[in-house]
PLY file of the C-alpha trace (Angstrom):
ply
format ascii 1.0
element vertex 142
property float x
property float y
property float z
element edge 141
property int vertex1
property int vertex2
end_header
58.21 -101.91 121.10
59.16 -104.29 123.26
62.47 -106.78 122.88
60.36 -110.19 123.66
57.07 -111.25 121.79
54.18 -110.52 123.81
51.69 -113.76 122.87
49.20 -112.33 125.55
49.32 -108.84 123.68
48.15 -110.88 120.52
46.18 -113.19 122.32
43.79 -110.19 123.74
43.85 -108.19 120.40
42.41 -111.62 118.68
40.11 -111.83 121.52
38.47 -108.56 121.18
38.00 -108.65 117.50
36.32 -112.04 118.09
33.93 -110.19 120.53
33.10 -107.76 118.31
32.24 -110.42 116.14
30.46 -111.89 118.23
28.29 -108.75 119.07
27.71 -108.25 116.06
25.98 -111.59 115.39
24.00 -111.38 118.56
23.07 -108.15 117.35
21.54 -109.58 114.00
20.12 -112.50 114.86
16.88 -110.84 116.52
16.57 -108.42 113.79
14.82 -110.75 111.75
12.61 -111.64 114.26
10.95 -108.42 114.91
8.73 -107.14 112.89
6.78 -104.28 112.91
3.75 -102.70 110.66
2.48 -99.34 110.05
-0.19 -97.75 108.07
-0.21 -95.08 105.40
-2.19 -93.28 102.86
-5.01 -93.53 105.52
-5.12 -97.04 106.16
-5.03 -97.82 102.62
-1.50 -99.30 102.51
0.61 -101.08 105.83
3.94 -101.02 105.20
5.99 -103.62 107.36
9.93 -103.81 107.99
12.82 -105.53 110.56
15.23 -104.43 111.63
17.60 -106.03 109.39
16.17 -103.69 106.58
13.37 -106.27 105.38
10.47 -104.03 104.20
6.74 -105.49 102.61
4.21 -103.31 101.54
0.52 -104.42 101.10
-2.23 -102.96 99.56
-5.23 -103.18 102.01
-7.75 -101.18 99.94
-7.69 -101.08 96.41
-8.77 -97.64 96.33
-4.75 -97.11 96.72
-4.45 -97.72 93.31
-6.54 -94.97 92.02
-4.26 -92.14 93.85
-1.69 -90.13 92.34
1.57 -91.76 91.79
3.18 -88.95 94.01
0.74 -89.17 97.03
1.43 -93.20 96.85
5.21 -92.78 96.10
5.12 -90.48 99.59
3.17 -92.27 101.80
4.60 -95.29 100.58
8.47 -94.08 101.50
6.73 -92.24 104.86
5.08 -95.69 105.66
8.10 -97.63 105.20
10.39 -95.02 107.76
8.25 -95.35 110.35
8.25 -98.69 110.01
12.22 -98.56 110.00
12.52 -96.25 112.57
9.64 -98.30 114.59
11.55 -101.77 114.46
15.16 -100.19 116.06
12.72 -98.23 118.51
11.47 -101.70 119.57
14.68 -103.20 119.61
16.26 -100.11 121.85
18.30 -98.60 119.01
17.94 -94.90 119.06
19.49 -94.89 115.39
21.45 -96.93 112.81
24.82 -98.61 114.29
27.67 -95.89 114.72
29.88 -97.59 111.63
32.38 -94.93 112.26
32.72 -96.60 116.13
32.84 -99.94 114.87
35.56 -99.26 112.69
37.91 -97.17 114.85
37.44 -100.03 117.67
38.64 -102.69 114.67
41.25 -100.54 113.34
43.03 -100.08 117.04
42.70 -103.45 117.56
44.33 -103.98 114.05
47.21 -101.52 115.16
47.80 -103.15 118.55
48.15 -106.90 116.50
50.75 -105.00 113.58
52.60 -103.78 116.99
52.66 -107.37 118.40
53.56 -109.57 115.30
56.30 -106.49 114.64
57.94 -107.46 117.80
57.42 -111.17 117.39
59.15 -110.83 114.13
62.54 -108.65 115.38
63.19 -111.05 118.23
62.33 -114.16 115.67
64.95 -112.36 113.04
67.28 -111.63 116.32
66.95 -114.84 117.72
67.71 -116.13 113.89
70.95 -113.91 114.08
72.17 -115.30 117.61
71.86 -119.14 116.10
73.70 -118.61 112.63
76.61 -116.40 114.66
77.06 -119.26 117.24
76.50 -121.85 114.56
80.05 -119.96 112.80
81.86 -119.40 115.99
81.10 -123.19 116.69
82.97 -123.91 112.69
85.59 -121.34 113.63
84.49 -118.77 111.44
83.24 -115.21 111.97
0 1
1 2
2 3
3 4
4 5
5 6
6 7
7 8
8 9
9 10
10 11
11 12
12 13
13 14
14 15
15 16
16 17
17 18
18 19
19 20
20 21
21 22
22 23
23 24
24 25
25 26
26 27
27 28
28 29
29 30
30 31
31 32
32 33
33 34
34 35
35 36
36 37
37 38
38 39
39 40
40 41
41 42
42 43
43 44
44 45
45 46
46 47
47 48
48 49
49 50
50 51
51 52
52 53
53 54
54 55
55 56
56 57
57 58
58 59
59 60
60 61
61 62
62 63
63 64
64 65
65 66
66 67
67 68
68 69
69 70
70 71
71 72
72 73
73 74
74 75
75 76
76 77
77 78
78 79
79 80
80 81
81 82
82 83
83 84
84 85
85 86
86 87
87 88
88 89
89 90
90 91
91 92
92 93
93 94
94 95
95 96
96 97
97 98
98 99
99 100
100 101
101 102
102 103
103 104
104 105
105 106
106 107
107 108
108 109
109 110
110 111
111 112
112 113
113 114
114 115
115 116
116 117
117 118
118 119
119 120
120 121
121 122
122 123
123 124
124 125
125 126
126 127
127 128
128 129
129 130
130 131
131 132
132 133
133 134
134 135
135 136
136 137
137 138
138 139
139 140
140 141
């Protein structure tokens, strides 16, 4: 560590978490936007979702209703993953965001800001030291 604060050190740790932030919100706000719709159980059902995770399911022919609850239940969750996998196809995603990514980037940026206000506070506390001992040399005492 260094000996003097480093604001700029601080300065660009703040300034990346506040782009990741500010990824991330880009990133949302079209997700809601986008929606996409795909049949299943033969064109009986259409199962719709965004990327944000917002799934609807219709009934288009009421003939759904008389199949078995497992067939449904399948085609239903089938329906619903394609629709999923449809909406971050459209958007350019291959997959779900990399969480583990995300978290490393925050966490380094979290060590590089403990490393920064560490040295801010040892020259602070030094700087502290230097005053009170010239304060007592100043009143003759040591």
């Amino acid at each position: 560590m260094s000996s003097t604060p480093e604001p700029n050190g601080i300065t660009d740790a703040l300034a990346k978490a506040m782009d990741l932030v500010r990824e991330g919100r880009q990133a949302q706000e079209g997700t809601e936007v986008q929606r996409v719709e795909v049949e299943a159980a033969d064109g009986m059902v259409r199962a719709s979702a965004t990327l944000a995770g917002k799934v609807a399911v219709d009934i288009l022919d009421p003939r759904a209703m008389r199949l078995s609850k497992e067939y449904l239940s399948e085609e239903l969750t089938a329906g619903i993953n394609a629709a999923l996998d449809a909406a971050r196809e459209q958007a350019g995603m291959p997959g779900a965001v990399d969480l583990a990514a995300l978290s490393e980037k925050v966490e380094e940026i979290q060590q590089q800001s403990v490393q920064q206000l560490s040295s801010f506070m040892n020259t602070l506390a030094a700087s502290h030291s230097r005053i009170v001992q010239a304060a007592a040399q100043a009143k003759g005492v040591e």
